[in-house]
C-alpha positions as CSV (number, residue, x, y, z in Angstrom):
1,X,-7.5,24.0,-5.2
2,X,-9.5,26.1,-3.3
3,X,-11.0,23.6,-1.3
4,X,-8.7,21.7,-0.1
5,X,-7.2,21.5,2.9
6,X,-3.2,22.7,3.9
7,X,-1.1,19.5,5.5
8,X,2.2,20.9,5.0
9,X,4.4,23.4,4.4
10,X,8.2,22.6,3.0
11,X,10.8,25.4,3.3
12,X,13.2,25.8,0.8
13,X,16.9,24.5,1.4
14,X,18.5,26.3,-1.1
15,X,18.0,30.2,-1.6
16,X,18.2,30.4,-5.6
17,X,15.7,33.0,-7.1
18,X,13.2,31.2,-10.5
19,X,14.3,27.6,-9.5
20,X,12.0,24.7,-7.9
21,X,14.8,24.3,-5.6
22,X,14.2,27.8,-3.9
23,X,10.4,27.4,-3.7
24,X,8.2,26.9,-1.2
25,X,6.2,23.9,-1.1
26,X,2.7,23.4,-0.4
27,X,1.2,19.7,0.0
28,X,-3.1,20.1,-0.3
29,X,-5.6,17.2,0.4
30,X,-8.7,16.8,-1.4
31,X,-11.9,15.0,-0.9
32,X,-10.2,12.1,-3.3
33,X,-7.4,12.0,-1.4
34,X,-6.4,9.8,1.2
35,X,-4.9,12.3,3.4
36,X,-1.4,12.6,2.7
37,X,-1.2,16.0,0.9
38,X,-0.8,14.8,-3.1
39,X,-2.1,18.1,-4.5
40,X,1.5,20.0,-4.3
41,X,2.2,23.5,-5.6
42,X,5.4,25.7,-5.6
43,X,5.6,29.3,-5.2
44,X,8.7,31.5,-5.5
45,X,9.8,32.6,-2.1
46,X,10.5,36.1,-2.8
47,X,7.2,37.0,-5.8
48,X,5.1,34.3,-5.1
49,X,4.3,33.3,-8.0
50,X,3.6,29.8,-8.6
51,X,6.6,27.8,-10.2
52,X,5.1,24.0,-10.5
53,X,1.9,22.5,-9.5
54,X,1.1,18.5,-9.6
55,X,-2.8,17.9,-9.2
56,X,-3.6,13.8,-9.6
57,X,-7.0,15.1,-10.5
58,X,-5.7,16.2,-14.0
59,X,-2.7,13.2,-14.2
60,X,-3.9,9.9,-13.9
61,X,-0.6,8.8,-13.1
62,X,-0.8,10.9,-10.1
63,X,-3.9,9.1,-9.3
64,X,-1.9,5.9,-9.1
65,X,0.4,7.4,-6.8
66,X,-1.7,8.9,-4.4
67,X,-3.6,5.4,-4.4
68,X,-0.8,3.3,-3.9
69,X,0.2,3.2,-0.4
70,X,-3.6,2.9,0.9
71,X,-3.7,0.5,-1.0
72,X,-1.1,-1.1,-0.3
73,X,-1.2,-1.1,3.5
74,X,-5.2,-1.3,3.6
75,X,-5.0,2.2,5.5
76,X,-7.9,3.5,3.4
77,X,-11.3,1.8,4.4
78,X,-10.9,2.2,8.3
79,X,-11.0,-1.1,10.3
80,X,-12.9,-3.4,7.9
81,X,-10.5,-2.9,5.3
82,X,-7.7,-3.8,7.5
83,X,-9.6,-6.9,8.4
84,X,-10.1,-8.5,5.1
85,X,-6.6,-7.5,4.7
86,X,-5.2,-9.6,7.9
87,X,-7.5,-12.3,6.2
88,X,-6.1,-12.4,2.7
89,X,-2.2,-11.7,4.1
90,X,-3.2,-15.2,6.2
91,X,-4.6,-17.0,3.7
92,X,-1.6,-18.6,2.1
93,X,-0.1,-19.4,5.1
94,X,-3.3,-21.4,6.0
95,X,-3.1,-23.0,2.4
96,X,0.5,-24.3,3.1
97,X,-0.4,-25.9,6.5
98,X,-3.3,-27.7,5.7
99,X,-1.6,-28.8,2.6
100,X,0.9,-30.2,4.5
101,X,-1.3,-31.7,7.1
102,X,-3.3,-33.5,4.0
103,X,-0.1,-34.9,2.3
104,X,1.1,-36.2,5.8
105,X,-2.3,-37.7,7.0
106,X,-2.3,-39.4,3.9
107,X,1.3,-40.7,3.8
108,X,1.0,-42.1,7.6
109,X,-2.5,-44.1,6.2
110,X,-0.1,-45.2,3.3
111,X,2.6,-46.6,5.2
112,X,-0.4,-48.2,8.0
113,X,-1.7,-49.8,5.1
114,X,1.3,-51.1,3.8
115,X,2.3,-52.3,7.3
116,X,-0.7,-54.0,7.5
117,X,-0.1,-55.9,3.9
118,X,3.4,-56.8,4.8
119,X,2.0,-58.4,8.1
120,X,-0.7,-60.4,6.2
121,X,1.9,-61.6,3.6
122,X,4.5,-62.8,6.7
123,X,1.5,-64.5,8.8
């Protein structure tokens, strides 16, 4: 990925020549990416040669996973995405309340009512 741009670099913990373990990793962001370095390849530490690479471009899985979070969090549209988010995370809340302020209202104009009846009936 030629065009992408370098976010990190992970160092190798264990020194074992040929294993994924012992190479160093490389985490590349594209212009489909939302930033967090999902293009990943390994190279050996001592030839360079690459050992693994993991481009979401050519998995769509990938693609999932590199969507997920933004999506998730509402992280990828800027401030108007984070908006409608605060919006729809609110929206049940304001559901249950005026539910409850509908089923109350009404049950205190049910029992005024049936005050009223009872008095009517007495008198």
């Amino acid at each position: 990925m030629p065009q992408g741009t370098l976010m990190q670099v992970r160092m190798p913990d264990k020194v074992e020549r040929g294993t994924p373990e012992g190479a160093v990793e490389f985490r590349l962001s594209g212009s489909f990416d939302p930033g967090n370095g999902n293009v990943k390849v390994w190279l050996d530490q001592y030839s360079g040669k690459v050992v693994g690479k993991l481009d979401p471009r050519v998995n769509s899985g990938l693609m999932y996973q590199t969507w997920h979070l933004p999506l998730h969090t509402g992280s990828f549209g800027g401030l108007f995405t984070k908006i409608l988010y605060a919006i729809g995370g609110l929206t049940p809340s304001i559901l249950m309340f005026t539910g409850v302020y509908m089923w109350w209202y009404k049950k205190k104009n049910k029992n005024k009512r049936k005050q009223k009846i009872d008095s009517r009936a007495v008198a």
